[in-house]
TORPA-4810 file (N, C-alpha, C, O; in nm, 3 decimals):
<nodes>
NODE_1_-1.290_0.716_6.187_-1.146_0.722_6.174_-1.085_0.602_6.246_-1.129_0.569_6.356_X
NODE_2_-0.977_0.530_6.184_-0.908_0.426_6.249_-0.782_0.412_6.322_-0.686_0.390_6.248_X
NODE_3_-0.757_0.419_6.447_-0.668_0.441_6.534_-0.572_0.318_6.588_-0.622_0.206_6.582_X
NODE_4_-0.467_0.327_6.630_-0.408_0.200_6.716_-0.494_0.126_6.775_-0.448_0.013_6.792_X
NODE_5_-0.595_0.138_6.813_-0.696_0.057_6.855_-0.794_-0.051_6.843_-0.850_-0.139_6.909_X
NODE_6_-0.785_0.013_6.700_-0.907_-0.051_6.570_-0.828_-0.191_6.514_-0.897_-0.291_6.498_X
NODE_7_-0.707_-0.196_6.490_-0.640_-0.326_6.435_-0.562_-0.371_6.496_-0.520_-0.319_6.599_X
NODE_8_-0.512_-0.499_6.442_-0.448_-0.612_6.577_-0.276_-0.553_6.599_-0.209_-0.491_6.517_X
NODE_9_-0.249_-0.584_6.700_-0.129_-0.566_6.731_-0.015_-0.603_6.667_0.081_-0.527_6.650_X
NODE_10_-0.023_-0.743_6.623_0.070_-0.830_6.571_0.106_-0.723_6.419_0.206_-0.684_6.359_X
NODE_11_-0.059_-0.709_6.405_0.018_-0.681_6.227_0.044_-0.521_6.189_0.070_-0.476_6.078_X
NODE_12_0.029_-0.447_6.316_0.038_-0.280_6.370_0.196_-0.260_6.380_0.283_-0.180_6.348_X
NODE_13_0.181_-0.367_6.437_0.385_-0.333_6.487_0.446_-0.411_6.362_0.502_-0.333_6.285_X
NODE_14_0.448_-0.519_6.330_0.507_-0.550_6.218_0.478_-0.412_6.084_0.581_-0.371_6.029_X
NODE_15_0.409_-0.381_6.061_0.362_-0.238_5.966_0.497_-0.138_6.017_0.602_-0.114_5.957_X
NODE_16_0.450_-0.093_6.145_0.523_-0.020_6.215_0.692_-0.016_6.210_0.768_0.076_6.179_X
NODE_17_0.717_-0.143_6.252_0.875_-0.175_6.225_0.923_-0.143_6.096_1.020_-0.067_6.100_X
NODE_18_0.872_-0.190_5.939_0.916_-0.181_5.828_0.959_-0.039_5.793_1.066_-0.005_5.744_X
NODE_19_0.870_0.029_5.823_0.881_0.176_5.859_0.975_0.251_5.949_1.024_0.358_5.914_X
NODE_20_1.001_0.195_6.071_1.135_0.237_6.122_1.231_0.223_6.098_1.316_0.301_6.140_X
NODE_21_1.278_0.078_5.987_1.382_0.072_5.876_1.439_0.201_5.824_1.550_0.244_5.853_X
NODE_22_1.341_0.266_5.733_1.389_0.344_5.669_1.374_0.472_5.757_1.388_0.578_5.696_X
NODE_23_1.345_0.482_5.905_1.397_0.652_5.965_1.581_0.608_6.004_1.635_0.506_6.049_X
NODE_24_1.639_0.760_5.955_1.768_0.749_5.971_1.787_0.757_6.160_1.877_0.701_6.222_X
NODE_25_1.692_0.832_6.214_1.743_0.799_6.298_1.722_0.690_6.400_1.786_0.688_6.505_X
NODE_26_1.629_0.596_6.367_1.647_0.450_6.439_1.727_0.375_6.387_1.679_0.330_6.283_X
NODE_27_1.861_0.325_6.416_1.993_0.244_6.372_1.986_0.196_6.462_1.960_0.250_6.570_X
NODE_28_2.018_0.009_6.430_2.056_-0.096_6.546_2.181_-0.081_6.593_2.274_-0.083_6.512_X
NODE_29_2.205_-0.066_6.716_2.337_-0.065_6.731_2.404_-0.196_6.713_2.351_-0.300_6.674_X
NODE_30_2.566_-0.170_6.757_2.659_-0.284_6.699_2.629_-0.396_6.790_2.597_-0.509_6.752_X
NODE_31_2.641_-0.359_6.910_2.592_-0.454_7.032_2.496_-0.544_7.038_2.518_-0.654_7.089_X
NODE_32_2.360_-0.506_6.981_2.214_-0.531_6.938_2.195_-0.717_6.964_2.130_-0.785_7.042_X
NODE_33_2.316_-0.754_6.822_2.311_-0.888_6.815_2.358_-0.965_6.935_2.325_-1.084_6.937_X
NODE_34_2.405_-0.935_7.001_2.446_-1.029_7.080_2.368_-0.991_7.260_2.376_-1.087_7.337_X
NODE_35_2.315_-0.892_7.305_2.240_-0.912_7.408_2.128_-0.980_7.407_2.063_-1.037_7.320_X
NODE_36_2.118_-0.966_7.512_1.975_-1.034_7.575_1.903_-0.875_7.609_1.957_-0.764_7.615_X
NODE_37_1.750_-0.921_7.629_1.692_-0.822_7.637_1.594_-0.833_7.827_1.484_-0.784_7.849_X
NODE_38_1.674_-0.905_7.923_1.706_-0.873_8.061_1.717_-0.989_8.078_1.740_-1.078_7.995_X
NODE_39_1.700_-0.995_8.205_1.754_-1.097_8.307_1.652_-1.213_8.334_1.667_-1.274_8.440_X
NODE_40_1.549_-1.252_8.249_1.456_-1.339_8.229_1.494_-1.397_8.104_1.437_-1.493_8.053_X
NODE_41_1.570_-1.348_8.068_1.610_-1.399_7.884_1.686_-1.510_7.923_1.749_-1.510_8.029_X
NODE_42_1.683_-1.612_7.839_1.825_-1.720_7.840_1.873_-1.634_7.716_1.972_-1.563_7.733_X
NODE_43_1.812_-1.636_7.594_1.929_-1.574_7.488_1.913_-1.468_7.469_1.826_-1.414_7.537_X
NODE_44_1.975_-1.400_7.386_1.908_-1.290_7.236_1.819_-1.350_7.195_1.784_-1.468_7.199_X
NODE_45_1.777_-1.247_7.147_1.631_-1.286_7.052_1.694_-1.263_6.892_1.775_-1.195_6.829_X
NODE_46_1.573_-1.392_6.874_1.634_-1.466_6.719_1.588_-1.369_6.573_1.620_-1.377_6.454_X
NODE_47_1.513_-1.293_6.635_1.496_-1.207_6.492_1.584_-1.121_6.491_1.612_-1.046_6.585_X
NODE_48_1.633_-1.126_6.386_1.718_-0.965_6.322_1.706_-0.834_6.376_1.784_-0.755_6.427_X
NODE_49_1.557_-0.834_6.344_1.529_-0.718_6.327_1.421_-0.691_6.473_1.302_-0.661_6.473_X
NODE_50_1.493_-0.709_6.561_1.423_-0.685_6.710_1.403_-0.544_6.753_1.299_-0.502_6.804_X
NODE_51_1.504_-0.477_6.731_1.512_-0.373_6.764_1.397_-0.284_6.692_1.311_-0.230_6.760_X
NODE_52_1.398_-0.275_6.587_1.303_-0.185_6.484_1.164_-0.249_6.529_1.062_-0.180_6.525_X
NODE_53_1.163_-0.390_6.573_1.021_-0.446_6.635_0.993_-0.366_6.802_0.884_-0.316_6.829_X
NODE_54_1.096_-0.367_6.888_1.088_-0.332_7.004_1.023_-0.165_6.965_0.937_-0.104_7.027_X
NODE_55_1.080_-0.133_6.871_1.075_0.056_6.860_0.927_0.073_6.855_0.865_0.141_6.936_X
NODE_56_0.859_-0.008_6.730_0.764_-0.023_6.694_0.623_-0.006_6.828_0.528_0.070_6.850_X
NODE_57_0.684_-0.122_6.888_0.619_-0.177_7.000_0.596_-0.069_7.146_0.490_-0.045_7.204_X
NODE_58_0.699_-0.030_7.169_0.749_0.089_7.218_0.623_0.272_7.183_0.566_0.356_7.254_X
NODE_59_0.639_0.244_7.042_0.546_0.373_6.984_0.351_0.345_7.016_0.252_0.418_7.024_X
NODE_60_0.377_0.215_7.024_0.238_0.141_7.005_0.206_0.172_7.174_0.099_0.222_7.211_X
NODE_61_0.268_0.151_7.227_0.264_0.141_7.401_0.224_0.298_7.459_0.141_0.320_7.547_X
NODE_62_0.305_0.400_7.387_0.326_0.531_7.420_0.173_0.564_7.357_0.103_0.634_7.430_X
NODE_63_0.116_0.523_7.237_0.015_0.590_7.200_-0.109_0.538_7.253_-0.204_0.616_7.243_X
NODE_64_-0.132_0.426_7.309_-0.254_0.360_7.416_-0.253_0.417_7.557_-0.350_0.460_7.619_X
NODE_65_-0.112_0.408_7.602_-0.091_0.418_7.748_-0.072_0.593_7.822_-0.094_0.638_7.934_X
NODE_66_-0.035_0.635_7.730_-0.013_0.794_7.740_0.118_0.867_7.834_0.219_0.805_7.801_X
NODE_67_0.148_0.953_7.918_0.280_0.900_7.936_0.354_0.830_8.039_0.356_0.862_8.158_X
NODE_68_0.419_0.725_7.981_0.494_0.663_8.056_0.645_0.678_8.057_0.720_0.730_7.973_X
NODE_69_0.670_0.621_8.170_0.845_0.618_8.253_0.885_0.534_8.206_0.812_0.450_8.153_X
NODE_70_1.024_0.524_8.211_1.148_0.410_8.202_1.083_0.271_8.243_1.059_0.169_8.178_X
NODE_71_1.051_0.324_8.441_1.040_0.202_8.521_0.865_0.098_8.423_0.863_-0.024_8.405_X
NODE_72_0.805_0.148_8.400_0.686_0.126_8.367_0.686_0.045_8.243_0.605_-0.044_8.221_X
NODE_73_0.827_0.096_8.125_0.826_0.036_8.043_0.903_-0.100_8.051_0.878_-0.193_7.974_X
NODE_74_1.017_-0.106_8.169_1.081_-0.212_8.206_1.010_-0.306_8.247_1.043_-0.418_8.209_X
NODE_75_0.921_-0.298_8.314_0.822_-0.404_8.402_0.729_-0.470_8.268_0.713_-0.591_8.249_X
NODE_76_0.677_-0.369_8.189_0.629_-0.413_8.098_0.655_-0.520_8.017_0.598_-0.629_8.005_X
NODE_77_0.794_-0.452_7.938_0.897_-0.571_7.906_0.939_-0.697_7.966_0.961_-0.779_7.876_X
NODE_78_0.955_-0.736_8.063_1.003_-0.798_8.161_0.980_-0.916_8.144_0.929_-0.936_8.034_X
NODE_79_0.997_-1.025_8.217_0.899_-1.140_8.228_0.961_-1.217_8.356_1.045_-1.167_8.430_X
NODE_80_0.902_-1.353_8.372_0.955_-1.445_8.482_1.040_-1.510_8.475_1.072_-1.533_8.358_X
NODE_81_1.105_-1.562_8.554_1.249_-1.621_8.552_1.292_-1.752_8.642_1.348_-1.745_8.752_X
NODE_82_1.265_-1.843_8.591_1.284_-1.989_8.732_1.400_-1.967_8.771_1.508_-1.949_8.715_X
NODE_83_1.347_-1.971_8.920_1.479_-1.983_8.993_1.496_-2.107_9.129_1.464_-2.124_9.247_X
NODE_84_1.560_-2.167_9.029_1.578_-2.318_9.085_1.446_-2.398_9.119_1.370_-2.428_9.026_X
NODE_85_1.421_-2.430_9.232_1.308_-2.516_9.227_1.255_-2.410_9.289_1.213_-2.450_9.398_X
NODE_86_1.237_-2.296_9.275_1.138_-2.211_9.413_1.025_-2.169_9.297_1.042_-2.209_9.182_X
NODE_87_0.914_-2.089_9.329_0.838_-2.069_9.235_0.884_-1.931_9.142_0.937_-1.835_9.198_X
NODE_88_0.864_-1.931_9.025_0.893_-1.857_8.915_0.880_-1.699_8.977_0.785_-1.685_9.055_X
NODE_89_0.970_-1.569_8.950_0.966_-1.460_9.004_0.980_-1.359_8.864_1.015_-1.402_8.754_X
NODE_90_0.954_-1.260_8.884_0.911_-1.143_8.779_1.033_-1.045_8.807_1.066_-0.980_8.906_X
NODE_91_1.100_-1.063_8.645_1.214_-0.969_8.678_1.206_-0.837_8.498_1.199_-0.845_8.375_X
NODE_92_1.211_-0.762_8.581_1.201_-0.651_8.464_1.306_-0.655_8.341_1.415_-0.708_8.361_X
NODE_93_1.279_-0.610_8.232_1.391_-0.573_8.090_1.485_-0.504_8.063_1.452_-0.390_8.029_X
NODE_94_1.625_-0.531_8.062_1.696_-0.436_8.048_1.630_-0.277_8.058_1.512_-0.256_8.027_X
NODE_95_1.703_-0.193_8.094_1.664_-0.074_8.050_1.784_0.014_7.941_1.767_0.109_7.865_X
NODE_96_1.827_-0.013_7.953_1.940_0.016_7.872_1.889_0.027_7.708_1.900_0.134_7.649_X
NODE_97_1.830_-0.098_7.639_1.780_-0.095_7.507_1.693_-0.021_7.491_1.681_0.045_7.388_X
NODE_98_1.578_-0.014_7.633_1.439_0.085_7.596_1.471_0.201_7.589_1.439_0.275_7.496_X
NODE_99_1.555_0.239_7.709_1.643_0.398_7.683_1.681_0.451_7.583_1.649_0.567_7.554_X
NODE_100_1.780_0.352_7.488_1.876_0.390_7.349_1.741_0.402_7.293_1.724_0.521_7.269_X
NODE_101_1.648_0.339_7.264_1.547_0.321_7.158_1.466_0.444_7.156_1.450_0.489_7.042_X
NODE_102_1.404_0.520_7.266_1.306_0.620_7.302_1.421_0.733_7.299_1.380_0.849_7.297_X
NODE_103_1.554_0.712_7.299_1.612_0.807_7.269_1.637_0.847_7.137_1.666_0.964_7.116_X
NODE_104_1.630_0.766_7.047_1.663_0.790_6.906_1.490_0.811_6.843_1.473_0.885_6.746_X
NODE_105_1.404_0.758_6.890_1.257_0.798_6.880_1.224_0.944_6.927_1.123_1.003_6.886_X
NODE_106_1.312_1.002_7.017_1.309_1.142_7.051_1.405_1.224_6.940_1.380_1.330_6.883_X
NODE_107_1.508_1.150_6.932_1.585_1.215_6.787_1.475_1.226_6.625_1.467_1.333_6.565_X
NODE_108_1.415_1.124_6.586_1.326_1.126_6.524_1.161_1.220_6.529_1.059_1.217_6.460_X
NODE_109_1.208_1.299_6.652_1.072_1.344_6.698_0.917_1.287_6.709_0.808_1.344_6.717_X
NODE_110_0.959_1.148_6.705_0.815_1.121_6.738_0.778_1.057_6.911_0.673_1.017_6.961_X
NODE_111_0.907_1.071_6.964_0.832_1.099_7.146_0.889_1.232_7.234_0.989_1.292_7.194_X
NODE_112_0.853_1.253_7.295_0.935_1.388_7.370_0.870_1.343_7.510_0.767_1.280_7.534_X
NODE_113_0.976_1.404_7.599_0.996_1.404_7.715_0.915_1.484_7.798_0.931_1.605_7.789_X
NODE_114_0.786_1.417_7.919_0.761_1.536_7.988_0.794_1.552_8.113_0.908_1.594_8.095_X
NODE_115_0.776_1.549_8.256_0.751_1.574_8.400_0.727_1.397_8.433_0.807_1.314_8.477_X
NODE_116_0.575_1.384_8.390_0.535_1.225_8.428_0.578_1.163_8.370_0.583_1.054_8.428_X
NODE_117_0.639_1.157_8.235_0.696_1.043_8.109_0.708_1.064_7.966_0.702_1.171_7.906_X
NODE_118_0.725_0.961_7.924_0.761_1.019_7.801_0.646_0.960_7.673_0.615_0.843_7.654_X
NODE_119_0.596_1.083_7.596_0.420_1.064_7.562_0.451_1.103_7.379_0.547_1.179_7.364_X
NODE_120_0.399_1.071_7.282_0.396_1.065_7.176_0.412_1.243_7.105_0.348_1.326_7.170_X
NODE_121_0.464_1.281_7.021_0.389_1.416_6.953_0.324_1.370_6.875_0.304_1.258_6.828_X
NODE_122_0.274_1.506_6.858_0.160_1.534_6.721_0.257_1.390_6.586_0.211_1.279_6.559_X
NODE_123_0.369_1.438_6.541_0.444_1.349_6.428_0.409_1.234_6.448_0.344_1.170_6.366_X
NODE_124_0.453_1.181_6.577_0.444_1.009_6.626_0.282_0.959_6.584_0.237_0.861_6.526_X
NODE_125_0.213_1.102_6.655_0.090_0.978_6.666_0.015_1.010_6.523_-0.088_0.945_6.505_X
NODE_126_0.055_1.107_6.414_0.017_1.075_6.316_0.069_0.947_6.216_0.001_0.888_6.132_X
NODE_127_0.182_0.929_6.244_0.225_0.823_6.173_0.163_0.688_6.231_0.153_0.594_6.153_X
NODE_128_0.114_0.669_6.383_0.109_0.527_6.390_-0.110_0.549_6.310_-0.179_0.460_6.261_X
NODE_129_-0.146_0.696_6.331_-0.311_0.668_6.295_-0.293_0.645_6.164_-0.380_0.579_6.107_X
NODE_130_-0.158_0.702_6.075_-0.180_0.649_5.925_-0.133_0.512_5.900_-0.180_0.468_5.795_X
NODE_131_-0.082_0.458_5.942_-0.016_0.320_5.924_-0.163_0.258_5.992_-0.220_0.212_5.892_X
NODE_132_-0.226_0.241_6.074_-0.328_0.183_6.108_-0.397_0.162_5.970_-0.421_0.060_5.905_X
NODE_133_-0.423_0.308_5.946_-0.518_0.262_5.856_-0.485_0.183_5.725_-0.552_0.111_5.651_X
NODE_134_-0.358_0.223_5.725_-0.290_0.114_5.606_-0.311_-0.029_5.652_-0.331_-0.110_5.562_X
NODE_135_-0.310_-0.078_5.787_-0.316_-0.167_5.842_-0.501_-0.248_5.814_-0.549_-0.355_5.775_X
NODE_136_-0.530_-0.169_5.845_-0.665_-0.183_5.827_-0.795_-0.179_5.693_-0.911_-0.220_5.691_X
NODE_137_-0.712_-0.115_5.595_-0.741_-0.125_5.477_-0.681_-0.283_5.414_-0.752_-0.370_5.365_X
NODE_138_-0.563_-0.285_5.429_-0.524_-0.410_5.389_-0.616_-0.496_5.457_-0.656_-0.584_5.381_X
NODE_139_-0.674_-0.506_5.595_-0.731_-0.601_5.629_-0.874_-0.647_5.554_-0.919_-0.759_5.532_X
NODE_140_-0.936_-0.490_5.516_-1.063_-0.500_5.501_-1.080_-0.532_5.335_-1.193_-0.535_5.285_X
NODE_141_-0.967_-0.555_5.260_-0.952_-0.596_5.133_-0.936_-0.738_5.165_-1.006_-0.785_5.076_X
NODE_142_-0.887_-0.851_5.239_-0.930_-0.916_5.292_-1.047_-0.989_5.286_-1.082_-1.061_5.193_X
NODE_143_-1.102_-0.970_5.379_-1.256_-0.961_5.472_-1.347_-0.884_5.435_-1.336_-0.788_5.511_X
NODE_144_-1.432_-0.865_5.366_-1.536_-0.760_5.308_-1.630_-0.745_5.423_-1.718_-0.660_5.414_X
NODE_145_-1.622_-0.819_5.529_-1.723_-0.751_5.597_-1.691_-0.635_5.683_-1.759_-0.545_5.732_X
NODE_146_-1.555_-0.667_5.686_-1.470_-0.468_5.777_-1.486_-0.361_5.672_-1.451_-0.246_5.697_X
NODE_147_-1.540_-0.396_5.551_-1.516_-0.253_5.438_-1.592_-0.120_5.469_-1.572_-0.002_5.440_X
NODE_148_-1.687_-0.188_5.540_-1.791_-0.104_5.564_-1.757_0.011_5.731_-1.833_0.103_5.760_X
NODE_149_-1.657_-0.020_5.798_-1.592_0.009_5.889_-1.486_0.116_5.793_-1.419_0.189_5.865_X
NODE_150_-1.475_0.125_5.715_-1.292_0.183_5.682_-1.360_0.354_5.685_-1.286_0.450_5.668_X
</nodes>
């Protein structure tokens, strides 16, 4: 059986995103376009469609990592930030976007809330093991030597 595990990231979450398009309840908000996504950012980010990528990314994280917090996903996100001539420092990701996002992913029922964090259901993590394998079939049509893997 082929899991989040089995195929590459890049083309898991891109799969993933196209698919959060069409759930009604992941909508970009109005705001979307014009933030930054923390305090390491100089801009917004140039794709459109960030948000439905972040969600993606987000589901992908919850189903490897098992459950995680706010703070855990901020740091994650995060990155470094020059500050002036001193050496480069590590500043976490908004939380605000990851919040709205895992909140409308909880509207969608595919994360729910526990004690330690917030961890995939049964719904979530069937959708990301079937999209894998969509992921992975496409690959192995491809590459004939993964066929034998599917």
């Amino acid at each position: 059986m082929v899991n989040a595990r089995d195929v590459p990231s890049a083309k898991l979450i891109s799969a993933l995103a196209e698919q959060m398009k069409s759930v009604s309840a992941v909508q970009e908000p109005d705001w979307a376009r014009y933030v930054k996504t923390g305090s390491h950012a100089e801009r917004p980010p140039t794709n459109s469609d960030w948000w439905f990528t972040r969600a993606a990314s987000l589901l992908r994280k919850l189903y490897l990592h098992g459950p995680v917090g706010l703070g855990d996903l901020e740091r994650a996100y995060g990155g470094t930030k020059a500050l002036h001539y001193y050496p480069k420092h590590h500043r976490d990701a908004g939380g605000s976007s990851i919040r709205k996002i895992l909140k409308q992913l909880e509207q969608a029922e595919f994360v729910s809330k526990t004690p330690k964090g917030r961890v995939l259901t049964p719904k979530g993590r069937a959708m990301l093991d079937k999209t894998s394998r969509e992921v992975f079939t496409a690959l192995a049509a491809e590459n004939k030597a993964l066929a034998r893997y599917a």
